[in-house]
C-alpha positions in Angstrom: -1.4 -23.7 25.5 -1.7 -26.1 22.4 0.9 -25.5 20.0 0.7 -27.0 16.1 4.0 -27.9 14.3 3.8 -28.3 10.5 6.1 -31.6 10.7 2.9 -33.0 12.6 -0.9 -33.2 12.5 -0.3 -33.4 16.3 -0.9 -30.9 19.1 1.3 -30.6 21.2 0.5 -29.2 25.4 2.3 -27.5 27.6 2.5 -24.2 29.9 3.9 -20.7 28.4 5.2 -17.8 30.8 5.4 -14.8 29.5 8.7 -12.6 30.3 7.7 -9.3 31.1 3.8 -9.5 31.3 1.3 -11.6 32.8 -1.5 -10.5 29.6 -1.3 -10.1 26.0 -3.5 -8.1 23.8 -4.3 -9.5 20.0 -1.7 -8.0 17.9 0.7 -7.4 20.8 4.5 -9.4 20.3 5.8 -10.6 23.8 8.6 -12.9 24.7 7.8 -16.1 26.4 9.0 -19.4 27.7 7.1 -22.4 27.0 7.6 -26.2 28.5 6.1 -29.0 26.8 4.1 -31.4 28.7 5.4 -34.7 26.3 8.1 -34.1 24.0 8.7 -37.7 22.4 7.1 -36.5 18.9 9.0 -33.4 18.8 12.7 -35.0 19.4 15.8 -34.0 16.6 12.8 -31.9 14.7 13.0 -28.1 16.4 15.6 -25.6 15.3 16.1 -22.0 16.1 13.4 -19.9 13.6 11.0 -22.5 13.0 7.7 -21.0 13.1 4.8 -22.9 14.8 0.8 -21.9 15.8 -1.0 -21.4 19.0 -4.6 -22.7 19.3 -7.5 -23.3 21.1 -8.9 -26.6 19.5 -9.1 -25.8 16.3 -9.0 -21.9 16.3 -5.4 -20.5 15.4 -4.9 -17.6 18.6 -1.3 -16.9 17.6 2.1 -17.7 16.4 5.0 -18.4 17.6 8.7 -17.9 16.6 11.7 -20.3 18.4 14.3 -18.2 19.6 16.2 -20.7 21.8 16.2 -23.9 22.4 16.5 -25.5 26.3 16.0 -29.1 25.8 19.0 -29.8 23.4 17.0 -33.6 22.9 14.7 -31.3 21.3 16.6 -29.7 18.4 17.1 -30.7 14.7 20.7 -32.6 13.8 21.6 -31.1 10.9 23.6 -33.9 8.8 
């Protein structure tokens, strides 16, 4: 899985499981669980809502919705 943030022009790696199903159709809405491979570039800047894209290089497959977020290092600080 490479994900796109709009705070970056980076991708970002890592492995998704999906709860429930091991396949999704286009158009289908699944919950999933994803762990990123590096996190330094997305430390303090997720928060619960945040919208972000799947792709394959440069081909947008899907998007994603944050529910819940693990890795507290992870999350926004709102000040």
């Amino acid at each position: 899985m490479n994900g796109k943030f709009d705070f970056t022009e980076m991708l970002t790696s890592g492995h998704q499981f999906f709860i429930g199903t091991n396949f999704v159709n286009p158009g289908e809405t699944v919950l999933a669980q994803i762990a990123m491979n590096t996190t330094q570039h997305c430390e303090g800047k997720l928060e619960v809502g945040m919208e972000f894209k799947f792709c394959e290089g440069n081909i947008i497959i899907g998007i994603g919705k944050i529910i819940e977020i693990i890795n507290k290092s992870l999350e926004k600080v709102n000040t």
